[in-house]
Backbone bond lengths (Angstrom), bond angles and torsions (degrees), N, CA, C in turn:
res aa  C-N    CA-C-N  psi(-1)  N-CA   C-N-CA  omega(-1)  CA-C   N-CA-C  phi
1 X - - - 1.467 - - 1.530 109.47 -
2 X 1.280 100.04 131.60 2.108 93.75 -177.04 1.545 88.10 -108.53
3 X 1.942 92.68 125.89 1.471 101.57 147.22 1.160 135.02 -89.49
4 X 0.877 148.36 142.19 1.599 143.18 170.49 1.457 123.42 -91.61
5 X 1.438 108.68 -39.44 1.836 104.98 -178.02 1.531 96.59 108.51
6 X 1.414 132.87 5.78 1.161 132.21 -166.50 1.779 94.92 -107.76
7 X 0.856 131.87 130.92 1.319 122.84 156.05 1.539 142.16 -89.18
8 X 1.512 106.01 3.38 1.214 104.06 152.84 1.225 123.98 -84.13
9 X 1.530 124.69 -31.64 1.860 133.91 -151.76 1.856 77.63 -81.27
10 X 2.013 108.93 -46.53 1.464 97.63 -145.29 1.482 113.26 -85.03
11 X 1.720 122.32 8.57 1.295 129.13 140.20 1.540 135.77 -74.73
12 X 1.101 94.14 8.79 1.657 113.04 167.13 1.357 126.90 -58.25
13 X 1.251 146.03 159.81 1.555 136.59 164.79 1.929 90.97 -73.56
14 X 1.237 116.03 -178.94 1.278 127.25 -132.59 2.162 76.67 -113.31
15 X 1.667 114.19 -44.20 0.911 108.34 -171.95 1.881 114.41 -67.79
16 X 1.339 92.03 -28.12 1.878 103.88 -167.96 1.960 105.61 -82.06
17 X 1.671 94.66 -27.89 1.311 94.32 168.15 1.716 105.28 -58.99
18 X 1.296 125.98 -93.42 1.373 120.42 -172.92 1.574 115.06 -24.58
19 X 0.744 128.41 -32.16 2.129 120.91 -163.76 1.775 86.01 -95.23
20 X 1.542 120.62 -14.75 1.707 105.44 167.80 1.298 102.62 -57.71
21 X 1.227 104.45 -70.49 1.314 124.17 -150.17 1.692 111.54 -79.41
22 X 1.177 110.16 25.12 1.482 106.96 156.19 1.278 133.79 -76.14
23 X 1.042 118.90 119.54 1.809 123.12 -175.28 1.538 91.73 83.93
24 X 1.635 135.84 62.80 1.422 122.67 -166.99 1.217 82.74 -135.50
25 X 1.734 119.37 143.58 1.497 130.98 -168.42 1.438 94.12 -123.38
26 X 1.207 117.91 143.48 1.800 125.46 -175.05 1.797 80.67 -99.45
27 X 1.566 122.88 145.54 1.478 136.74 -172.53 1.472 82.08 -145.92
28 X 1.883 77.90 154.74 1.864 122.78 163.94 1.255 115.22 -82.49
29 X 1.485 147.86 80.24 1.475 106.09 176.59 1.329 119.48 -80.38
30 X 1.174 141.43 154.85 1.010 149.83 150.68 1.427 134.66 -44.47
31 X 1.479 118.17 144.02 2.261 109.01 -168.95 1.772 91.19 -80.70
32 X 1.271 88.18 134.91 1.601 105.54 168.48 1.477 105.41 58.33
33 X 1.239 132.43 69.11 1.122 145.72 -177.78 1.342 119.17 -126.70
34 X 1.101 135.40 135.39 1.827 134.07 137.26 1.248 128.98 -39.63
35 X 1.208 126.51 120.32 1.755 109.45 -161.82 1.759 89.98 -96.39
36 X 1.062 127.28 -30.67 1.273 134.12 167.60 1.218 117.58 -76.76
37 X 1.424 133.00 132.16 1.366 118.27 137.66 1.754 129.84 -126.17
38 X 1.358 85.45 23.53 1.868 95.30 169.99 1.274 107.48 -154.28
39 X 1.421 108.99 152.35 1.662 105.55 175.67 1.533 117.38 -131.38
40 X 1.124 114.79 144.44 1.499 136.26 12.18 2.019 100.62 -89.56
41 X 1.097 113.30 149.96 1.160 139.09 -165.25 2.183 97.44 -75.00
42 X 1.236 122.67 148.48 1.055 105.38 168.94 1.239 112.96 -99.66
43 X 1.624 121.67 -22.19 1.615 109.75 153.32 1.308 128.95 -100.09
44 X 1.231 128.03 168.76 1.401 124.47 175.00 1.945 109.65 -96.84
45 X 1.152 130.41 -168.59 1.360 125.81 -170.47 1.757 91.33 -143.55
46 X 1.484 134.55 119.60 1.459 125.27 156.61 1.625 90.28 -87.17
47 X 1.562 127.19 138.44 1.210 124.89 171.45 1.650 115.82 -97.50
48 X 1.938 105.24 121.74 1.414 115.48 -178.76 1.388 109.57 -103.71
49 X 1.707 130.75 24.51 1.606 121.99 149.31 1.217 72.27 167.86
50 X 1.805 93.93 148.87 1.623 118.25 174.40 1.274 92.39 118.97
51 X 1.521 103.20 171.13 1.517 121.37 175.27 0.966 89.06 -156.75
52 X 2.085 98.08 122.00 0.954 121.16 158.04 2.126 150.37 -84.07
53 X 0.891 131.00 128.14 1.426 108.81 -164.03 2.083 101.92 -84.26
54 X 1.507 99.94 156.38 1.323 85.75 179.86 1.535 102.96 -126.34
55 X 1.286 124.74 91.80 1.290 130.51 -167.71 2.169 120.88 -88.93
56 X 1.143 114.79 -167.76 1.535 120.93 -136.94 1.768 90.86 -156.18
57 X 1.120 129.94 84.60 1.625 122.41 176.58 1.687 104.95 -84.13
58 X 1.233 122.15 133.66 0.894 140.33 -151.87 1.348 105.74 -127.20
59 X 1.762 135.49 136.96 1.236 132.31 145.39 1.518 119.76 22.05
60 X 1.332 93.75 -91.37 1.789 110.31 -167.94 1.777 106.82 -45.22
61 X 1.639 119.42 -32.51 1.237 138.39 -154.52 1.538 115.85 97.07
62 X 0.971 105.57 21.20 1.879 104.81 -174.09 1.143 101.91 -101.61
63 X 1.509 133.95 157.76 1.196 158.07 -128.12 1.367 139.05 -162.20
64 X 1.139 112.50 29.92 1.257 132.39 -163.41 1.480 105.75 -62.24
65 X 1.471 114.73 155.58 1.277 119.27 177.51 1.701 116.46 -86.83
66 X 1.093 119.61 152.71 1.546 118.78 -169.03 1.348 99.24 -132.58
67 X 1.288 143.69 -23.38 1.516 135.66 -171.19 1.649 84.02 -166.02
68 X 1.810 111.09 175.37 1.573 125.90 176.58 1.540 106.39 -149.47
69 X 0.833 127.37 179.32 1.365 114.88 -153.13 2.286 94.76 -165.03
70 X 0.774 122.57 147.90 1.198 127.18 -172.09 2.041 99.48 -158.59
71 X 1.353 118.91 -179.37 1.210 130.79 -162.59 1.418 103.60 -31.96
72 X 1.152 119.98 -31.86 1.805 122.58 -163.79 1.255 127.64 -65.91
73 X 1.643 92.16 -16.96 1.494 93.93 -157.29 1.788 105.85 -99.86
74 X 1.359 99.99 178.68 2.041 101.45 150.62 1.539 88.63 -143.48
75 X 1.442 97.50 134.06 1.698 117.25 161.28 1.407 97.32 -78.97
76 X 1.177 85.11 142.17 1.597 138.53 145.37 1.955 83.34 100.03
77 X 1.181 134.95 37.02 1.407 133.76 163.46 1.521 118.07 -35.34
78 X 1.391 112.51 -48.97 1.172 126.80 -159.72 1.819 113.28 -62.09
79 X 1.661 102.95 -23.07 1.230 96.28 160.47 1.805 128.36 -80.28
80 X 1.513 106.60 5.52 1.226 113.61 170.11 1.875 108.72 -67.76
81 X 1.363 99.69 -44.36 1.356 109.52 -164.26 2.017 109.30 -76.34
82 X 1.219 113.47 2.51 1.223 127.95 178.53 1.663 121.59 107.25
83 X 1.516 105.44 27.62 1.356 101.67 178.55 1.240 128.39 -91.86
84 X 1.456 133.49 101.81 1.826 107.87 163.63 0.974 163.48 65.81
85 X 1.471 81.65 -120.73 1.471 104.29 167.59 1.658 103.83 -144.85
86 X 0.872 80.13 172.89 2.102 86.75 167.01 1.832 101.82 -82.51
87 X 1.322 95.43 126.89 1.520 106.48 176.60 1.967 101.03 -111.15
88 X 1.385 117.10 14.50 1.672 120.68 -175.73 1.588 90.63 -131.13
89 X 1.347 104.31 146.83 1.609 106.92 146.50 1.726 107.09 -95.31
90 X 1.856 80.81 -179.12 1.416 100.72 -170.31 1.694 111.76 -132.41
91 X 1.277 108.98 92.14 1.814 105.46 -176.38 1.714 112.82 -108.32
92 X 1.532 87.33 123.29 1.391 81.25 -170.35 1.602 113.15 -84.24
93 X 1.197 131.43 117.82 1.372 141.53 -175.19 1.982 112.37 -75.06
94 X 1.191 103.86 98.23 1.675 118.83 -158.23 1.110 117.25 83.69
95 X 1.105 117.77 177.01 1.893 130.45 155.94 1.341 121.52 -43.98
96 X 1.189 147.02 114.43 1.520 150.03 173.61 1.111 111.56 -115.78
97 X 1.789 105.28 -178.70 1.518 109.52 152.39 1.531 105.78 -150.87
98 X 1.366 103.80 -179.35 1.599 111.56 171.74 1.354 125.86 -161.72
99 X 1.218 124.02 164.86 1.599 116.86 158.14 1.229 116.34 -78.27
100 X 1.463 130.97 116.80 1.213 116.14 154.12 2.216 123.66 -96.67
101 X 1.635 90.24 155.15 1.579 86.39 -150.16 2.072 73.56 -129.49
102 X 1.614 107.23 145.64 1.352 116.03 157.96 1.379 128.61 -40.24
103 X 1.360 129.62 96.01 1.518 120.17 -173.75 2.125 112.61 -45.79
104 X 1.531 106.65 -27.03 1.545 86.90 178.11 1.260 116.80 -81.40
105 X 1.719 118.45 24.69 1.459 100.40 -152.36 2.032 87.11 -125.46
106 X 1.480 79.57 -27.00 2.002 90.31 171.06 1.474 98.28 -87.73
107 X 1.561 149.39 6.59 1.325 139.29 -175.85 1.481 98.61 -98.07
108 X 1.653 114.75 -48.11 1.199 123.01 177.19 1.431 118.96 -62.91
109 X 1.366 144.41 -37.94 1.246 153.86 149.64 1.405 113.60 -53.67
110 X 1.694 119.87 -19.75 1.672 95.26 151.24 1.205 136.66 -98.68
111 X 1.395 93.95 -17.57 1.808 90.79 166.96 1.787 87.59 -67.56
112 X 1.118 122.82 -110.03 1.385 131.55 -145.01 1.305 109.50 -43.24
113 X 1.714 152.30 -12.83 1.461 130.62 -167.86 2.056 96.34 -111.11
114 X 0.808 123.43 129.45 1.349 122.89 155.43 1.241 134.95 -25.09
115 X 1.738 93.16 -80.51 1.451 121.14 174.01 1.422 114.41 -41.38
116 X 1.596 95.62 -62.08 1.918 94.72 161.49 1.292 140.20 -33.54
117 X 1.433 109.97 -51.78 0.975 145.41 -178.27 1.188 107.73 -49.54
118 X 1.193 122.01 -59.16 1.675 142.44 -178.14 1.420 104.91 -70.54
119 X 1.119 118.31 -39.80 2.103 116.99 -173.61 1.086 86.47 -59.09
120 X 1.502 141.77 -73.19 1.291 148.18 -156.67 1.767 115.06 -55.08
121 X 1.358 76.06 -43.00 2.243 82.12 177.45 1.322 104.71 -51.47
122 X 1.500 116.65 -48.14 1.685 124.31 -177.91 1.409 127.38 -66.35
123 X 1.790 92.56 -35.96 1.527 89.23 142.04 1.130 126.88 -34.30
124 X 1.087 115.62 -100.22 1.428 146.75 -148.07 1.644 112.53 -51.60
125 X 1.641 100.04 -35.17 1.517 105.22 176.71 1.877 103.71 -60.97
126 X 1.635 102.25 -53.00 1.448 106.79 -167.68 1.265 103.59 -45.96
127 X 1.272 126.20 -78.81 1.554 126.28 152.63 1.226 134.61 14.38
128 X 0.940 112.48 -75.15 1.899 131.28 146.03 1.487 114.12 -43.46
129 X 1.078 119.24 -35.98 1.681 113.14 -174.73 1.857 87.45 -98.54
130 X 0.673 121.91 -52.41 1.539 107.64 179.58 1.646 106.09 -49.61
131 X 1.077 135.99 -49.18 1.486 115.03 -169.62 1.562 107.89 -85.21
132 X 1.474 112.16 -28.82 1.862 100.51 165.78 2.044 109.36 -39.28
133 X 1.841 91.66 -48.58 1.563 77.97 -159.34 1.364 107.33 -84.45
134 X 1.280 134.92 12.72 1.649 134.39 -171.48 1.538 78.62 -100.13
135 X 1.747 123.99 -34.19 1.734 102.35 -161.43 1.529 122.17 -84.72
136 X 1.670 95.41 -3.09 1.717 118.77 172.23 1.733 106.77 -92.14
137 X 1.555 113.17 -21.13 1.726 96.77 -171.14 1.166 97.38 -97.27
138 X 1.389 134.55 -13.56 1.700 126.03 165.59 1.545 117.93 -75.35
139 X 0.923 103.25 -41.48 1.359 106.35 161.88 1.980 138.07 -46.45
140 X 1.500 92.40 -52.72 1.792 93.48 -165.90 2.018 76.34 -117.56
141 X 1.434 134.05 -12.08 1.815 102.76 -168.76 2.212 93.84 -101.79
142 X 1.217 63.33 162.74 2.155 87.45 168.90 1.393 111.55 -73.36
143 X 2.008 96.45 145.41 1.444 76.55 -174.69 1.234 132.68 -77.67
144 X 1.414 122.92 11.49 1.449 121.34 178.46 1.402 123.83 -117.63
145 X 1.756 111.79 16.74 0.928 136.96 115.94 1.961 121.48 -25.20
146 X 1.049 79.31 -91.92 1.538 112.92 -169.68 1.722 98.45 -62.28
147 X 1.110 133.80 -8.43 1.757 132.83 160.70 1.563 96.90 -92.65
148 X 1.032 120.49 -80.58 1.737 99.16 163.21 1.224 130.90 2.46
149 X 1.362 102.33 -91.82 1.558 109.05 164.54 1.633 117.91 -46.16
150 X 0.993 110.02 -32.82 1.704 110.60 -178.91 1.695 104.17 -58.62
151 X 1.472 109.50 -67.14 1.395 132.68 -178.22 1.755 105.73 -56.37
152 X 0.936 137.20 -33.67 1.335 146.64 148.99 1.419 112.73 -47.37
153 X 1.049 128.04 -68.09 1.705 129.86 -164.01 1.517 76.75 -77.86
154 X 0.933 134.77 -124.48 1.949 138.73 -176.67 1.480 100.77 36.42
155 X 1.711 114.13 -80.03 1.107 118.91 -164.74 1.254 129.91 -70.22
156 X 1.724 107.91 -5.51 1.698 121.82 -165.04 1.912 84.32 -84.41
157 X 1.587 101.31 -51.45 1.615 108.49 -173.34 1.599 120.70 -71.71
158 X 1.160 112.92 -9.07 1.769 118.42 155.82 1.463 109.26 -96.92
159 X 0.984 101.38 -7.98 1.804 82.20 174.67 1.558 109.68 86.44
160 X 1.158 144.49 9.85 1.509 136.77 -138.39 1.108 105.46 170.48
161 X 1.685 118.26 128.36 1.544 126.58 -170.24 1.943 106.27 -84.29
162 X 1.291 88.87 10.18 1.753 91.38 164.19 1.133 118.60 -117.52
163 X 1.628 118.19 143.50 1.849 122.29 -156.79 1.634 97.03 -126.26
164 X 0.893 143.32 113.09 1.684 133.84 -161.92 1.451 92.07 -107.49
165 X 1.631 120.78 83.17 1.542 116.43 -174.30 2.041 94.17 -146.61
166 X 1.437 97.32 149.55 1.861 87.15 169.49 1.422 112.01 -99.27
167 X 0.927 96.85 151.52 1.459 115.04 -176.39 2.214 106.60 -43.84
168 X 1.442 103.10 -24.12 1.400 107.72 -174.04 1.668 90.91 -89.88
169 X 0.684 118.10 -12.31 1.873 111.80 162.24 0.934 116.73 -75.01
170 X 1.646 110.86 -64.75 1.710 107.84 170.22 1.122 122.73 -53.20
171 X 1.777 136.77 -41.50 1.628 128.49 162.66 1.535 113.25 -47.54
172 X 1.513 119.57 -8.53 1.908 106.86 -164.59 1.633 82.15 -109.04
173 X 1.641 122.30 -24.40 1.657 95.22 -163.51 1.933 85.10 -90.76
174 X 0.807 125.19 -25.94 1.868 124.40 -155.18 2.022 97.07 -86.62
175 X 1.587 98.85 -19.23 1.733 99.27 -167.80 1.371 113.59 51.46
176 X 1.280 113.97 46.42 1.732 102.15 134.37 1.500 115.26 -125.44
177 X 0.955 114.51 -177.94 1.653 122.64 147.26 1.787 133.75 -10.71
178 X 0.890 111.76 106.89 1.778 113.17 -179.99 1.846 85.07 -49.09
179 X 1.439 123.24 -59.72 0.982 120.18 -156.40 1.925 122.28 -57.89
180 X 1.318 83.53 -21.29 1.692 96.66 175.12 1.289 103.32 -89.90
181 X 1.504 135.31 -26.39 1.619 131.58 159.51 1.132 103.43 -46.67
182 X 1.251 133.82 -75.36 1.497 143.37 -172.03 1.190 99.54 -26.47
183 X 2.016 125.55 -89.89 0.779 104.01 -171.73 1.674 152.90 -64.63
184 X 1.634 98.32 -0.25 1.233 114.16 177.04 1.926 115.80 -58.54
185 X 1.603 80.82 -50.57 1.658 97.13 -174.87 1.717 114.23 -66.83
186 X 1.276 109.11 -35.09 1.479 108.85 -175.10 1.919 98.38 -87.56
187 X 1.277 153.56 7.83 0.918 167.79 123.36 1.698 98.30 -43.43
188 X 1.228 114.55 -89.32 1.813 125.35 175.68 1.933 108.45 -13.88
189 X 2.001 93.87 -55.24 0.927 102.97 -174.97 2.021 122.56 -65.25
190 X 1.126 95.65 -34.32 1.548 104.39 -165.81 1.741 93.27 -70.78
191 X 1.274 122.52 -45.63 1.563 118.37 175.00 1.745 124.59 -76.47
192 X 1.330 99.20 6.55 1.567 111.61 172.79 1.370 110.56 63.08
193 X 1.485 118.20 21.48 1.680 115.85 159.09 1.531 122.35 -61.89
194 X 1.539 118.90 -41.93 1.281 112.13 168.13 1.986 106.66 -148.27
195 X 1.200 126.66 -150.76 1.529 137.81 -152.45 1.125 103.75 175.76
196 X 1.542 102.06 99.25 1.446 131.37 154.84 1.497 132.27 -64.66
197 X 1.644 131.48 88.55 1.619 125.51 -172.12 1.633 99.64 -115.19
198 X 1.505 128.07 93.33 1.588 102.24 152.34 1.487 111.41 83.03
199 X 1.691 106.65 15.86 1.689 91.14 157.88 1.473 82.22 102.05
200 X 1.419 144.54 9.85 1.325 134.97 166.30 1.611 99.29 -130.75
201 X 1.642 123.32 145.54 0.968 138.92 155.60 1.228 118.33 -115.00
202 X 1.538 121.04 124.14 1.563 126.08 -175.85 1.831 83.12 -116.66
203 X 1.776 101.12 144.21 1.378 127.49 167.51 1.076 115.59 -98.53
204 X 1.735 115.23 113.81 1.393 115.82 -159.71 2.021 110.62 -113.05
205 X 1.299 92.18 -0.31 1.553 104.50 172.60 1.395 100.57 -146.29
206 X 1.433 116.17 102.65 1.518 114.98 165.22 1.045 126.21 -65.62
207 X 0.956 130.04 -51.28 1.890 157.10 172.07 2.027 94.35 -41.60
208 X 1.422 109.33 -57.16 1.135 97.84 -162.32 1.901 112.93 -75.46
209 X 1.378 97.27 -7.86 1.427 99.39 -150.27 1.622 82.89 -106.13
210 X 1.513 119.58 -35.09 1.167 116.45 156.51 1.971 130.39 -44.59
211 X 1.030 97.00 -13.12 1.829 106.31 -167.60 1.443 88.44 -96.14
212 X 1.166 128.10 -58.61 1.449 134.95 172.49 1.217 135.07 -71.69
213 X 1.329 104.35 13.12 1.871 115.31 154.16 1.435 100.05 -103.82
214 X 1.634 100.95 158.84 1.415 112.11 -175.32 1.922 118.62 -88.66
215 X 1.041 102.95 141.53 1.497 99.68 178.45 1.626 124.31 8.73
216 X 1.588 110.91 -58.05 1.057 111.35 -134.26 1.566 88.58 -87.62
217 X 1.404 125.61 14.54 1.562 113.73 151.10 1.166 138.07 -42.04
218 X 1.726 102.69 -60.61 0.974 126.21 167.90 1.539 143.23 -67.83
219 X 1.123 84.62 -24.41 1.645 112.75 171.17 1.873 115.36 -70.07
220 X 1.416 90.96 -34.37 1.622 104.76 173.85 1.666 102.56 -70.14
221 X 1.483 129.90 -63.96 1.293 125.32 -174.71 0.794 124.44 -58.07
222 X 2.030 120.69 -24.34 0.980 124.91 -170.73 1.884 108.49 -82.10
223 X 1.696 109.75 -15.56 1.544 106.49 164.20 0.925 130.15 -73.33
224 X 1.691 120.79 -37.27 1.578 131.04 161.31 1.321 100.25 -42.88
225 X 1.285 119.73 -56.53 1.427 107.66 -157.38 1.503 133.81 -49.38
226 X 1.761 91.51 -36.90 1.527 118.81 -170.66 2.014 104.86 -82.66
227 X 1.152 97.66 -44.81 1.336 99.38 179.28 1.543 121.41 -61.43
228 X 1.625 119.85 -44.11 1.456 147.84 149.54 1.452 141.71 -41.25
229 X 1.318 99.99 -51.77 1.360 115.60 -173.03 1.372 103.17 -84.89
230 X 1.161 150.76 42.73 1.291 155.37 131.94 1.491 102.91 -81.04
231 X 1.534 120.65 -32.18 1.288 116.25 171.36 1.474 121.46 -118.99
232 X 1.480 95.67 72.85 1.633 107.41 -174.82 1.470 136.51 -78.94
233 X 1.649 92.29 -32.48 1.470 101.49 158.73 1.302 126.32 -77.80
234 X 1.278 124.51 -25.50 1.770 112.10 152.31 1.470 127.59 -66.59
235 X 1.541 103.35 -23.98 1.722 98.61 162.23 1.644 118.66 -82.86
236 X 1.315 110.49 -14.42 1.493 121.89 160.09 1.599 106.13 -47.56
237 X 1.512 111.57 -65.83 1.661 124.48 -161.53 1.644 94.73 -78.01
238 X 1.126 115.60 -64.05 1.662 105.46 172.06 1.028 131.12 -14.67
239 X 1.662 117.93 -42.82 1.458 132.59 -170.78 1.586 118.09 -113.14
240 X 1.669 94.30 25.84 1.624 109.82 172.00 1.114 112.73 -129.80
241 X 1.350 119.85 -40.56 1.324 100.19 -167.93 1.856 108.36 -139.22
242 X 1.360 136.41 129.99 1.425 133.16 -157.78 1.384 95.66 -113.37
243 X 1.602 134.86 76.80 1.543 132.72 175.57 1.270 120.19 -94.00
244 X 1.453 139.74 -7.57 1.347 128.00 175.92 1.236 95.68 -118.56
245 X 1.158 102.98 178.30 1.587 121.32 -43.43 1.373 126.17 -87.46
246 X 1.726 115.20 122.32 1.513 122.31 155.06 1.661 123.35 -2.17
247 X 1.164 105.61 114.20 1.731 107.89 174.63 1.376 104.33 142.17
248 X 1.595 96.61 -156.97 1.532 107.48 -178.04 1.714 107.67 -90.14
249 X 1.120 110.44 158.94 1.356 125.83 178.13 1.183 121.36 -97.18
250 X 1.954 136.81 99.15 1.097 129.12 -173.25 1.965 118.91 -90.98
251 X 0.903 115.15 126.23 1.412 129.07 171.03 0.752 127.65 -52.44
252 X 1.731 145.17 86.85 1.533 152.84 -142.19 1.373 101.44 44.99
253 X 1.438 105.22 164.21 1.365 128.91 -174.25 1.595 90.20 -68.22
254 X 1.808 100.58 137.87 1.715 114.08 -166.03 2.231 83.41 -65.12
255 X 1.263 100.49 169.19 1.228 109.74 172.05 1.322 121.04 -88.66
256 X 1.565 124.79 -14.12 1.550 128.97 160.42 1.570 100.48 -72.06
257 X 1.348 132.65 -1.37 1.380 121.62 -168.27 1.840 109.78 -115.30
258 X 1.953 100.30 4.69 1.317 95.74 -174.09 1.548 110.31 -75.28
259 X 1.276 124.61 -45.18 1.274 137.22 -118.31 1.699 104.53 -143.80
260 X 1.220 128.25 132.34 1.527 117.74 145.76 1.527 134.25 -69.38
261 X 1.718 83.18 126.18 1.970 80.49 -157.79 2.146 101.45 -67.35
């Protein structure tokens, strides 16, 4: 049985797993990166570590984040469902990795496989309920609220109470002020919730930093959970063991694999 670390491929039946992952390349992503840089992409990405941001470019050039994405997901899905192009970016927040798989080869397996068919629906809903509730906690929570919660969801989806991001990232995905980051973080710092060195934040009281994010933390895990946790023992194995695929390891998506020529 090949696991991947992905939790959509590795809730699969064992037969639908293999015919995914044909022609599927294990990738590097890169910290603070674009996993895309053309659209539509000719492969897609299921993500096996990292957390990704899923952002919204706007007029002005600003960039705010709209949904996040961690092991569960595959970017750029939405062209499964009949889109285009990609109308979201994709920044990967630290070092990651993933499988990448031929987008005509995941288009053909959703029209014709079911099972497929359905992982992706659950996608896509979760997806959807994640940016309703990110478009209600910017709205009515504080912003240090809402860095909380940021630094919370981040660190649940890296695995690790350290976030290697600058504070001028977090002001472009959260939309406020670097200057209101600052003081958020050196506040965090003086009550020993977390420790700011050089463009990395490690969370040094979860519990506390947890009390001081707003609802919609919890409200987020608590959708994974429901949507997911029917398939718990593949998120069990997902989060043990990373075996496919055998070979060499390529560093961002190859550049014959961005784009339709």
């Amino acid at each position: 049985m090949q696991i991947t670390g992905n939790l959509l491929v590795d809730c699969l039946s064992p037969s639908l797993r293999t015919v995914v992952l044909q022609g599927a390349q294990r990738v590097q992503l890169r910290a603070n990166s674009p996993i895309f840089r053309a659209t539509p992409p000719m492969s897609l990405l299921f993500v096996t570590a990292g957390a990704v941001s899923v952002t919204t470019k706007l007029q002005d050039g600003a960039t705010p984040e709209v949904a996040s994405m961690g092991r569960e997901g595959l970017l750029g899905y939405e062209l499964l469902l009949g889109a285009r192009s990609l109308t979201n970016g994709y920044l990967m927040l630290g070092e990651g990795s993933g499988v990448s798989v031929p987008r005509r080869h995941l288009e053909t397996l959703f029209q014709e496989d079911n099972e497929f068919r359905m992982r992706i629906l659950e996608l896509a809903l979760a997806q959807t309920s994640v940016t309703k509730q990110l478009t209600a906690c910017s709205l009515t929570h504080e912003a240090d609220q809402r860095l909380a919660r940021w630094l919370l969801s981040t660190s649940h989806h890296l695995g690790s109470r350290t976030v290697s991001v600058t504070q001028e990232l977090i002001s472009m995905l959260l939309g406020v002020r670097r200057t209101t980051v600052s003081l958020i973080s050196k506040r965090y710092e003086r009550e020993g919730l977390t420790r700011t060195r050089r463009g990395v934040m490690t969370i040094l009281d979860r519990d506390a930093l947890s009390a001081r994010s707003c609802e919609c933390c919890r409200t987020l895990v608590a959708l994974n959970s429901s949507i997911y946790g029917q398939h718990q023992d593949a998120w069990n194995a997902s989060h043990h063991t990373d075996s496919f695929p055998a070979g060499p390891v390529v560093h961002g998506i190859p550049d014959e694999l961005q784009a339709q020529r």
